[in-house]
C-alpha positions, 0 to 999 in steps of 0.5 A: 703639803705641796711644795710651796715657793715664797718670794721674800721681800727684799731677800731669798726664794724660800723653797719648802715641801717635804719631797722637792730636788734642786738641779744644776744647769747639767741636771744634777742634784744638790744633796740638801741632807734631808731638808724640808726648808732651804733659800734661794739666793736672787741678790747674786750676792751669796758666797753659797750660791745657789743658797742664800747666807744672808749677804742680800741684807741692805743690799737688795730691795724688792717688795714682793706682791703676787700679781697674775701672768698674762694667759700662756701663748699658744 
């Protein structure tokens, strides 16, 4: 299965696959302990950034409704 991003509605980016790394800004790598499955926060509200702890809840709205980009500028 490929790595697959769900946009939540009014909550996280879940993140699952069984072979994806998360970076930091300097290119360095979380250690996710083997997990197939972690949240992204996007509240900004998270005490565990970059993962959600569930702190969005009531304070962040978003219906999320895929939707295609525009074509790609050349």
């Amino acid at each position: 299965m490929p790595t697959k991003l769900t946009v939540n509605n009014n909550g996280s980016l879940r993140v699952e696959g069984e072979d994806f790394i998360i970076v930091d800004a300097q290119g360095n790598e979380y250690g996710l302990q083997g997990r197939t499955l972690v949240s992204i926060c996007r509240c900004g509200l998270s005490a565990n950034k970059p993962f959600c702890d569930g702190s969005h809840k009531g304070h962040f709205e978003h219906n999320a409704v895929a939707f295609d980009l525009p074509p790609k500028k050349s």
